[in-house]
C-alpha positions in Angstrom: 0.0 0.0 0.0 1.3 3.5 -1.0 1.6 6.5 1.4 1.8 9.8 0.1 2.6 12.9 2.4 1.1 16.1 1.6 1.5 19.4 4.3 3.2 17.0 6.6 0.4 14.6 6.8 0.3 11.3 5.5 -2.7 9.4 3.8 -3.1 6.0 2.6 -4.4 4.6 -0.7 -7.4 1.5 -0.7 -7.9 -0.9 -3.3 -4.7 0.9 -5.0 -6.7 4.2 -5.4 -5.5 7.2 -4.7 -6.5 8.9 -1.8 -5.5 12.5 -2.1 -6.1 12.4 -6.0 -9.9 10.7 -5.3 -10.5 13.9 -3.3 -9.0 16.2 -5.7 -11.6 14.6 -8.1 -14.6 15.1 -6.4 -13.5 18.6 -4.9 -12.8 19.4 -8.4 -15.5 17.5 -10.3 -18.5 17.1 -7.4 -18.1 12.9 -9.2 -17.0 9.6 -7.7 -14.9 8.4 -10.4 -16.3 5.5 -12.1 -14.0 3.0 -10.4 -14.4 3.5 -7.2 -18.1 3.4 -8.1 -17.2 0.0 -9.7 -15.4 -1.2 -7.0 -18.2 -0.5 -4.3 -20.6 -2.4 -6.5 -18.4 -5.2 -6.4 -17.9 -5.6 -2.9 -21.6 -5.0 -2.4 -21.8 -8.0 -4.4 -19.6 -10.1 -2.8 -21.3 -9.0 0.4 -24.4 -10.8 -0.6 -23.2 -13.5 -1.8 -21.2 -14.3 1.1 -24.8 -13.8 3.3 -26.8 -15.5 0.6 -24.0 -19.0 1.3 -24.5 -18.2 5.2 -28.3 -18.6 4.6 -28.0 -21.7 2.7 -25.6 -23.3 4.8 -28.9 -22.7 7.5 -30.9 -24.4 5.4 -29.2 -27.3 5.1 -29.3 -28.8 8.3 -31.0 -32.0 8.9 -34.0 -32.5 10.8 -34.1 -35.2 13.1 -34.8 -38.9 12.0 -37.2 -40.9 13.9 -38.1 -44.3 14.5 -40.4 -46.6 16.2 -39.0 -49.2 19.0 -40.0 -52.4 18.1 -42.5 -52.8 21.1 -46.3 -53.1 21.2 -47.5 -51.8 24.3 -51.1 -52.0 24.3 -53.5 -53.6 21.9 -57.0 -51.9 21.2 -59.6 -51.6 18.6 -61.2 -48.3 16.8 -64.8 -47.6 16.8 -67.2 -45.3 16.3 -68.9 -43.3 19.0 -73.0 -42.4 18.9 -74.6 -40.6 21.2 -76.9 -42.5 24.4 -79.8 -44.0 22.6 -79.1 -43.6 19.1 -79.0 -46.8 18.1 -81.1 -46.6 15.3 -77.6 -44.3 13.6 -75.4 -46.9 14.5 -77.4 -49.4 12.5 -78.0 -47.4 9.6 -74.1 -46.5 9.2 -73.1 -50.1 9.9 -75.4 -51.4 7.5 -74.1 -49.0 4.7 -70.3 -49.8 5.6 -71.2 -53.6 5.2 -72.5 -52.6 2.0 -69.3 -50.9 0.7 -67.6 -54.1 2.0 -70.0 -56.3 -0.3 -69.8 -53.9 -3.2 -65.7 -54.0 -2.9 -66.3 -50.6 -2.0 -64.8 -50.5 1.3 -61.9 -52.0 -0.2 -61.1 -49.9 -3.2 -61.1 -46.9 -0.3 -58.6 -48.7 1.7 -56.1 -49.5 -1.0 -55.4 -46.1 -1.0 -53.9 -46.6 2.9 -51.4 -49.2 2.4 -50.2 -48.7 6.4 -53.4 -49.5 7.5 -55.1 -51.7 5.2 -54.0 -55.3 6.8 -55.5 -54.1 10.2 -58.4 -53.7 8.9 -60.5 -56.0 10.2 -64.0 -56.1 7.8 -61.0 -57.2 5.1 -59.6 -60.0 7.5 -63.0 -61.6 7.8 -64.7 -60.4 10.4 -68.4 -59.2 9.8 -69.7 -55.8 10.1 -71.8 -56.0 14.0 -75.7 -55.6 14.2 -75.9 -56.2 9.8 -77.9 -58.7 8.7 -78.5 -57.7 5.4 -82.9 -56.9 6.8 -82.2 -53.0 7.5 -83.4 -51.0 3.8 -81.1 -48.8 3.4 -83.4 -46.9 1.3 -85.7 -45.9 4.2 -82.9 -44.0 6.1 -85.0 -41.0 5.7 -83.0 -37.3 4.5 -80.7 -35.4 6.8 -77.5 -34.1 7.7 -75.0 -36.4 9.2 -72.2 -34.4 11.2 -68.5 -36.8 11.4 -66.3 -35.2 14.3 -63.0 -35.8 13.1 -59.4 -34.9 15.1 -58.0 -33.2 12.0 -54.3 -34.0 12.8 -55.2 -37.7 12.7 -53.3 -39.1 9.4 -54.0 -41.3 7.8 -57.9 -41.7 9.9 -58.5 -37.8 9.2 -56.6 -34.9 8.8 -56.4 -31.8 6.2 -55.2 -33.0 2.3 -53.1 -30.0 0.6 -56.1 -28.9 -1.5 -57.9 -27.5 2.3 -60.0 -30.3 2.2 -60.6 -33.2 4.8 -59.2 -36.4 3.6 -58.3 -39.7 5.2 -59.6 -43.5 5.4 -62.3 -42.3 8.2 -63.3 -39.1 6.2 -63.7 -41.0 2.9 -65.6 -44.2 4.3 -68.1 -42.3 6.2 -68.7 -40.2 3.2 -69.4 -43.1 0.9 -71.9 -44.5 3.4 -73.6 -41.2 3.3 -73.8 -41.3 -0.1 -75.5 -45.0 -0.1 -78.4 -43.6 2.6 -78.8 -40.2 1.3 -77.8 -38.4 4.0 -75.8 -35.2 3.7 -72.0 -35.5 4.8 -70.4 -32.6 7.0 -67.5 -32.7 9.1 -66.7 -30.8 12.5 -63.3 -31.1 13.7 -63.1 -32.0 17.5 -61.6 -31.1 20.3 -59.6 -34.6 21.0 -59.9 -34.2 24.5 -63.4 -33.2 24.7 -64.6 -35.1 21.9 -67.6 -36.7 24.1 -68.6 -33.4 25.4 -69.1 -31.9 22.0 -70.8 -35.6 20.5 -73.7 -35.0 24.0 -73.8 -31.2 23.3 -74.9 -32.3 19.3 -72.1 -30.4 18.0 -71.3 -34.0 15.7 -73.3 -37.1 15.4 -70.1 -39.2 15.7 -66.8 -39.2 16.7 -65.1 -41.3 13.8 -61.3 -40.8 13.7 -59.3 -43.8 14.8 -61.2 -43.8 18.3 -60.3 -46.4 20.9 -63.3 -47.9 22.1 -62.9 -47.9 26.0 -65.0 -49.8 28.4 -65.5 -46.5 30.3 -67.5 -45.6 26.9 -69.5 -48.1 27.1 -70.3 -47.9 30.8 -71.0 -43.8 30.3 -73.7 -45.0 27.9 -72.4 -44.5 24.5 -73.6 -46.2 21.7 -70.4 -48.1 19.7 -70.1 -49.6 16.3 -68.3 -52.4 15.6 -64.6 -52.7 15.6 -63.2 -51.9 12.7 -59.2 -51.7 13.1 -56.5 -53.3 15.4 -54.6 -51.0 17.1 -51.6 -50.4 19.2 -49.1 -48.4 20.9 -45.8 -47.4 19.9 -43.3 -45.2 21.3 -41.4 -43.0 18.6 -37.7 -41.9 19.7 -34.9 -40.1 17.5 -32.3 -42.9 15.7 -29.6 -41.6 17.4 -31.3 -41.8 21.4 -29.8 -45.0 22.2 -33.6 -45.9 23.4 -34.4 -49.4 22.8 -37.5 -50.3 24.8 -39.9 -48.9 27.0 -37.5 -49.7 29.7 -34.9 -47.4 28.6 -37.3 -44.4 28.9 -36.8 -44.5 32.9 -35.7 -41.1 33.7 -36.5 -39.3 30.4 -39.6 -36.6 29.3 -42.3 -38.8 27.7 -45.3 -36.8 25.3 -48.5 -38.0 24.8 -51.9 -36.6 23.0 -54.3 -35.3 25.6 -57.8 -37.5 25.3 -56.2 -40.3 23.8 -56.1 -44.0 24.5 -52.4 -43.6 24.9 -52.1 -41.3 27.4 -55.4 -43.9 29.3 -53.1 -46.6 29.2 -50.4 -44.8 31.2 -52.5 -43.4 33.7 -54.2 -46.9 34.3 -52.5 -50.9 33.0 -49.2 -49.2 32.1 -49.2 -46.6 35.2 -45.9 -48.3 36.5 -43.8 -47.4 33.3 -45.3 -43.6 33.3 -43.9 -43.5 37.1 -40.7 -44.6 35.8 -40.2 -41.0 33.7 -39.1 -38.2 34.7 -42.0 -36.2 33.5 -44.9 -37.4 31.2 -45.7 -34.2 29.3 -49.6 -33.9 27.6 -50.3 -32.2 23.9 -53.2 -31.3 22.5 -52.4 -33.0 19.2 -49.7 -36.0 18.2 -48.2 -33.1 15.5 -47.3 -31.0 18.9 -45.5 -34.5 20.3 -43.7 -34.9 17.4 -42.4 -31.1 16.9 -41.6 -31.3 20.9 -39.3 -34.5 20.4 -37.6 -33.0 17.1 -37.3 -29.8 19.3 -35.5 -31.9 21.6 -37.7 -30.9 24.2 -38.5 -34.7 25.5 -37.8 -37.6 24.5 -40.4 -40.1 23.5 -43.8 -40.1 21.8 -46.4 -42.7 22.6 -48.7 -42.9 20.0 -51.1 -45.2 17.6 -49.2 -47.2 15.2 -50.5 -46.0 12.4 -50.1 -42.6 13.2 -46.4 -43.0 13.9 -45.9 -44.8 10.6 -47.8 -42.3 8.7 -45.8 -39.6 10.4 -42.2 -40.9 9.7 -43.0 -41.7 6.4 -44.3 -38.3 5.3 -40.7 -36.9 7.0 -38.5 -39.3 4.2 
């Protein structure tokens, strides 16, 4: 670098410019010369570049991969929930889902779920409850039938990317509509107050991968047949070093508030929630899983299905 002393002072030169001549020039001239313009533009450019690369590099970094221990931890069946006494509901919408199973309906619907379509159990075999073929369809009378739905519930119900509700639940309930001539609607539930909003009339069902609990039963609610075989998992990051249930002693557990999950550690499995350090409640699975890529606990326990639905989405 150059150093040029004028009056006994001495300035220095950047970028090989001139510094007493770049003033000159603009004293003399009221212009930036061209190259220093030039030159500013190119560091400018460089600049953002370099903060462009930074961004990037954020961008890169890899989420979390999950996985599901190999351990079932509570086997349970799906159902659908009616309100106390309406059993003549129940019939009609069993005795159009045993339709869609003779038509190959039911079927054709359920191809479209690989994950679940093997626990299905109107595919394995068994027959559709209370269906004897007697009930005429055709005399179902006209109304408006009301699903409640959790809509984070994939692949049983949940939001498609169009904004519309989609899933094996959504789509079979729909289709039996269709056969009795009944409207179809949809009103996505509170999970954990799903019962409270079926009594208030707020839904004529809850159909969405529901457990069917004895307490249910006992409370008065009319429920279909079972329809799926279900149980739970517990989801952990690949790298954890969690191998079974036993390893979560000491950890931060989630679980979906209202679920039959989070019943089975309150009640049979009660010993293994005692062993965590904390069991921490959601109000949907999608909160569990963001809290365990978060790092914020440990563990999910969840439905099967859901898990596998989940983790496959995230490849």
């Amino acid at each position: 670098m150059q150093v040029y002393k004028t009056a006994g002072k001495s300035k220095k030169t950047l970028y090989n410019f001139n510094v007493i001549k770049y003033n000159y020039n603009i004293k003399k001239t009221g212009e930036i010369p061209k190259g220093v313009i030039r030159m500013k533009k190119i560091i400018a450019i460089m600049l953002a570049l370099l903060m462009l690369l930074a961004f990037a590099g954020c961008g890169k970094k890899e989420k979390a991969k999950l996985k599901i221990i190999n351990e079932e931890l509570g086997a349970e069946q799906y159902g659908i929930a009616f309100r106390s006494g309406d059993e003549e509901t129940c019939n009609y919408i069993e005795a159009a889902v045993a339709e869609l199973v003779r038509s190959g309906k039911y079927k054709e619907i359920a191809d479209k779920y690989p994950d679940i379509v093997n626990s299905l159990l109107f595919l394995n075999g068994t027959d559709v409850a209370k269906d004897d073929g007697a009930l005429d369809l055709s005399k179902a009378g006209s109304r408006t039938f009301i699903q409640g739905i959790d809509p984070e519930y994939p692949p049983f119900s949940y939001v498609g990317d169009d904004g519309e509700y989609a899933g094996f639940d959504v789509e079979i309930c729909k289709a039996a509509c269709d056969l009795l001539g009944w409207e179809h609607k949809i009103f996505g539930v509170n999970w954990d107050q799903k019962l409270i909003q079926l009594d208030a009339k707020e839904c004529d069902c809850v159909w969405a991968g529901m457990t069917i609990l004895d307490t249910m039963k006992e409370a008065g609610y009319v429920i279909s047949a079972p329809y799926f075989d279900n149980t739970q998992v517990v989801v952990v990051k690949d790298d954890s070093g969690i191998k079974s249930s036993k390893d979560l002693k000491g950890k931060v557990v989630a679980v979906q508030l209202g679920t039959s999950g989070e019943a089975l550690l309150n009640g049979d499995l009660k010993d293994l929630k005692d062993s965590f350090k904390e069991l921490v409640t959601c109000d949907s699975f999608l909160k569990c899983f963001t809290e365990l890529e978060g790092g914020a606990v440990d563990a999910v326990f969840v439905d099967y299905p859901v898990a596998k639905s989940y983790i496959a989405d995230k490849k």
